[in-house]
Structures are given as C-alpha cells and as structure tokens.
N, C-alpha and C positions, 0 to 999 in steps of 0.2 A: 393461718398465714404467720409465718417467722417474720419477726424484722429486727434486726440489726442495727445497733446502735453504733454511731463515732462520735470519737472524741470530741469536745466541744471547747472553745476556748477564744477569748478575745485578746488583743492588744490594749495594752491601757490608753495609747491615744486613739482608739478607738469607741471606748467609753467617750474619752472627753468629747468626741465627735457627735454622739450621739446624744447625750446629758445638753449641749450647749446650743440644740436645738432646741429643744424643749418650751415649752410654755405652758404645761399643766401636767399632771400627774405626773409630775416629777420625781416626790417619795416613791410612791411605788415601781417607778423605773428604776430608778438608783435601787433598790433592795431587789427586782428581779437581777439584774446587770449583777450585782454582786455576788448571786450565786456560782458566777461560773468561773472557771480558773483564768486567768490574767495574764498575759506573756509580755514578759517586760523585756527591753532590750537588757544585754550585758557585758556593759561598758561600749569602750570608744571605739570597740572592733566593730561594733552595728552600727553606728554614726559612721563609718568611715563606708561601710561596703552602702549604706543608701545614700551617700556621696557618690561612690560610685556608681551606684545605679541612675543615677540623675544624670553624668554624665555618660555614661554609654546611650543612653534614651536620645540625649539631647544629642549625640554625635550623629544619631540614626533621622533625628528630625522629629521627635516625639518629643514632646508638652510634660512634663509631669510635675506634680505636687513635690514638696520636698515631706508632706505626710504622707502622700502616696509611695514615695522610695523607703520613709522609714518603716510601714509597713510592710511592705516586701522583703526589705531586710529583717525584720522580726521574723515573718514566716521561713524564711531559708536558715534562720539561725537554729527555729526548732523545728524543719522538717516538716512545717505547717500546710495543710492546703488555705488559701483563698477564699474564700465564699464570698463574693460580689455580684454587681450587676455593671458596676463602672469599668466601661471600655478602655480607659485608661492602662486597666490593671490587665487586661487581655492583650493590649499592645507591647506591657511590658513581658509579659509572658512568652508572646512568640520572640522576644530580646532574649530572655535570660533565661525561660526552663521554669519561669514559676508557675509550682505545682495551683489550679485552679481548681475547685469544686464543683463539679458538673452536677446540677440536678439530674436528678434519675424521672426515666421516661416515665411517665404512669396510664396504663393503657387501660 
C-alpha cells in the first residue's frame, strides 16, 4: 500500500491556541508543535481581509471569532487547506470558498 504525504503546517496563533490550554506536558508539546513549519501572517494586508471576513460572516448572520477570521485569512494567503472539526469554519466556508480538509474515507 502507497501512501502519500501533504504538506503540513500550522498558524502561529494556532500554537498559541493550543500551548494555552495546557496544563502538563507542556515541554514536550512545545518541541513536537515546533517541528512543523509556521504560517505567519504578512503584514496589514491579512489583518485587513480577516476584517473582512468577519464582516461578510456577520452580514450573512454568522458568529465568528476574530481568531477564527485571522486564521482563515492565513489559509487563503498561502493557499492553505483547513483541517478542523469547528463548524464555525465550515460556515465560513460555504461564505468564502475556503478550501477545508476532508478526512479520507477508510474502509
């Protein structure tokens, strides 16, 4: 059996998301987390479009985070898919086209 690997990569407010839950094995979270590559926003043009995306959501009647928009905006800056389980992010999806991460069927 082949299997194929994708890219892999987090948002750094998505560390912080994950690190500030924590309450034990901490160390050793922080040094997996850091293995993998980091997508930072770059500059005021991604603070403006998850600006925008908070208000497009909100004109449709959708709730969102203002972390949940700047992730989004991270993703469409590099092309990113998604990988969640938060329905928020699937709302904003059928809004805007972001690409989400569909787990693969395993039969």
């Amino acid at each position: 059996m082949t299997s194929t690997a994708e890219p892999f990569a987090l948002a750094g407010i998505i560390v912080t998301e994950v690190l500030q839950g924590l309450t034990r094995d901490i160390p050793r979270i922080e040094a997996f987390l850091s293995k993998w590559p980091i997508l930072e926003p770059n500059g005021i043009a991604t603070y403006r479009e998850a600006a925008s995306l908070f208000r497009l959501a909100r004109s449709k009647g959708v709730s969102l985070s203002t972390i949940d928009t700047l992730i989004a905006a991270i993703a469409f800056e590099y092309g990113a898919h998604v990988f969640t389980l938060d329905t928020d992010f699937t709302r904003l999806s059928k809004l805007t086209g972001l690409p989400l991460y569909n787990l693969p069927l395993v039969i």
